[in-house]
C-alpha positions as CSV (number, residue, x, y, z in Angstrom):
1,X,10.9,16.7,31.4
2,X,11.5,13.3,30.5
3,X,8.3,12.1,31.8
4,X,6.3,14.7,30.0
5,X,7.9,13.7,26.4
6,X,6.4,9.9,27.4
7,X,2.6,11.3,28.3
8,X,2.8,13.6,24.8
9,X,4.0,10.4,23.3
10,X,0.8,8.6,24.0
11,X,-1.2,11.7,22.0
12,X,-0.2,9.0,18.8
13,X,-1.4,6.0,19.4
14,X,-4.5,7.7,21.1
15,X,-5.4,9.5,17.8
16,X,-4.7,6.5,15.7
17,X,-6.4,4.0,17.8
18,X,-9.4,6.3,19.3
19,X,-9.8,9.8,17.8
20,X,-9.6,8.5,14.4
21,X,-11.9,5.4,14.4
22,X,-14.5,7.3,16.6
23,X,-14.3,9.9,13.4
24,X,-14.9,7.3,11.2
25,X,-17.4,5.4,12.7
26,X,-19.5,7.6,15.2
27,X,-22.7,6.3,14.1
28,X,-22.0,2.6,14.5
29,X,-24.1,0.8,17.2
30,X,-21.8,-2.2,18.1
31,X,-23.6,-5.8,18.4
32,X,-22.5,-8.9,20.4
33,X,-22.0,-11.6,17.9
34,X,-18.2,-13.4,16.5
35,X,-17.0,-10.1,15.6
36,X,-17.0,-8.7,18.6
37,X,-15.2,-11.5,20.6
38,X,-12.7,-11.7,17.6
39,X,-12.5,-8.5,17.4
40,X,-12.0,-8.0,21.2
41,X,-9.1,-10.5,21.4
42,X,-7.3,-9.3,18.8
43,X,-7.4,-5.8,20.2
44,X,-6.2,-7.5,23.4
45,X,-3.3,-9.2,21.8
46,X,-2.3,-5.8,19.9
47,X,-2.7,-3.7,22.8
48,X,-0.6,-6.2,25.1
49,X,2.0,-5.8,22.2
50,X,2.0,-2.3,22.5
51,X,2.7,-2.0,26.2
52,X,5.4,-4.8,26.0
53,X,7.6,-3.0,23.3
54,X,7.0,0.7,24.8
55,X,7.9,-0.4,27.8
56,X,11.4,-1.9,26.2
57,X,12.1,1.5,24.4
58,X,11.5,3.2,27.8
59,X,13.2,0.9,30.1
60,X,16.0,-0.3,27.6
61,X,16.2,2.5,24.6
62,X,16.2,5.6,27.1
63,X,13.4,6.8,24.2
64,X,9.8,7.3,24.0
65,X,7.7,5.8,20.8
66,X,7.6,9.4,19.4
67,X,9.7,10.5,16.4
68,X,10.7,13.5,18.4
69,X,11.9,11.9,21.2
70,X,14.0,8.3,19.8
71,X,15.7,6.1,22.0
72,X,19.6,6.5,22.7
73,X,19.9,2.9,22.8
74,X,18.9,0.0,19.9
75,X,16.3,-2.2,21.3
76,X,16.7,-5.9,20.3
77,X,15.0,-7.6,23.1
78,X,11.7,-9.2,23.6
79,X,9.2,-9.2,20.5
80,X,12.5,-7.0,18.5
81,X,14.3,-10.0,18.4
82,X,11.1,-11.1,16.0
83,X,10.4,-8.7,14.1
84,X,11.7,-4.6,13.7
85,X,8.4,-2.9,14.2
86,X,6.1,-4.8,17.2
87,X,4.9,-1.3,18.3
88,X,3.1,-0.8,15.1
89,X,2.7,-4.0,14.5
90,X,0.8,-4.2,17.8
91,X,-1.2,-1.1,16.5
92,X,-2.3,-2.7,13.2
93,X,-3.3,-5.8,15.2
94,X,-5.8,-3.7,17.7
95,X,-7.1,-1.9,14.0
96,X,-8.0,-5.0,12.9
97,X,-9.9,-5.9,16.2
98,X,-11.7,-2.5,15.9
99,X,-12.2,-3.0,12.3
100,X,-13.8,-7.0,13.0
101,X,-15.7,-5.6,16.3
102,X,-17.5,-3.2,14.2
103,X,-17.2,-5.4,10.4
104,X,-16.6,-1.6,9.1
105,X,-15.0,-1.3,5.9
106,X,-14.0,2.4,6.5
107,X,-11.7,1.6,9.3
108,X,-10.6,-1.3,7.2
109,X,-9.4,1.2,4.6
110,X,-8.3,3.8,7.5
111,X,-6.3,0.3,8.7
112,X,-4.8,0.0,5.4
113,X,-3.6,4.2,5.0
114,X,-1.9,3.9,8.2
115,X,-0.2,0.8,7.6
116,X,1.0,1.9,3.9
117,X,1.8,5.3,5.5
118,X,4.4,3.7,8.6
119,X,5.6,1.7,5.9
120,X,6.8,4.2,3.7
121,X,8.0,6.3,6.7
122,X,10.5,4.0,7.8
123,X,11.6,3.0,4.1
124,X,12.6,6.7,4.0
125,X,13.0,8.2,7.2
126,X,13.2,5.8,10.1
127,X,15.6,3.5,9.0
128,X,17.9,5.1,7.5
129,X,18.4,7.2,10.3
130,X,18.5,4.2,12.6
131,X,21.6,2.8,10.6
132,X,23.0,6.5,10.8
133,X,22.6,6.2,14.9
134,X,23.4,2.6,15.1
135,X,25.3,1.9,12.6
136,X,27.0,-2.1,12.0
137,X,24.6,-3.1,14.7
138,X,21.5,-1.8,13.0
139,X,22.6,-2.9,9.2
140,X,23.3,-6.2,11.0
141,X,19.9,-6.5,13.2
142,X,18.1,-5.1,9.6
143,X,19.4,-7.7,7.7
144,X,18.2,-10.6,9.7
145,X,15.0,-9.6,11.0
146,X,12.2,-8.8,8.7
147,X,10.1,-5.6,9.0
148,X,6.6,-6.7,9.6
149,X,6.6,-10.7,9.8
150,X,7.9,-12.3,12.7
151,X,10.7,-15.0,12.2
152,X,10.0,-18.3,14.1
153,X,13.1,-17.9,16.3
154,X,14.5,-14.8,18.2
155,X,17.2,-13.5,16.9
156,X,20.6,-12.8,18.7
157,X,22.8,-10.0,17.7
158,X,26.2,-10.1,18.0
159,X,26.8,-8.5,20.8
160,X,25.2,-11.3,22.8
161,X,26.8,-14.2,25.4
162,X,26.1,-17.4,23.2
């Protein structure tokens, strides 16, 4: 069952990352040029953040990426000792690639929605219910790691040998 939950968690990012910008942008003939290698590295980079940090809420949370299915365990290791959201942050990054691959305004502003969207959603539902599960460790985690840009050094909760 368990294994199931994690392939219906991957319907998100696919829809976000594919279904979405192929809506968008089915007409688009893609050029070589800048762009594309920018565009191509940065979706690299964000892609390679995405498999780092679902791999820590699979291995280390006992969770899937999916609402539905959270982790049992907080996950402050790797890029979450940087920043809260890496996952998402990893998503926005490979946006931006598709967005410079392409130089499309549209998934720009699709870019932009879904950014504005996650961070609403975890103003008012993710993290609150995070410092509801994890209480003192999440309100302490929340406090010194920002949401969306990365500190310069990892941060170590207190729970950690010094």
């Amino acid at each position: 069952m368990n294994l199931i939950r994690q392939i219906i968690s991957f319907i998100l990012p696919v829809t976000v990352l594919i279904i979405i910008p192929l809506t968008i942008e089915s007409n688009r003939i893609i050029r070589f040029g800048w762009n594309l290698i920018l565009g191509a590295i940065l979706m690299l980079a964000g892609l390679t953040t995405m498999g780092l940090t679902i791999s820590s809420f699979i291995r280390i949370g006992k969770g899937t990426l999916a609402p539905w299915s959270p982790t049992k365990k907080i996950v402050i290791v790797g890029l979450y000792r940087y920043v809260r959201n890496p996952m998402i942050l990893g998503v926005l990054i490979v946006l931006v690639g598709e967005t410079t691959c392409i130089w499309s305004i549209a998934l720009l502003t699709w870019t932009l929605i879904f950014f504005i969207t996650n961070t609403i959603y975890f103003i008012t539902y993710e993290e609150p219910g995070l410092e509801e599960r994890f209480g003192c460790e999440y309100l302490n985690y929340k406090k010194h790691v920002p949401r969306w840009v990365p500190r310069f050094t990892p941060f170590k909760s207190s729970t950690e040998e010094k």
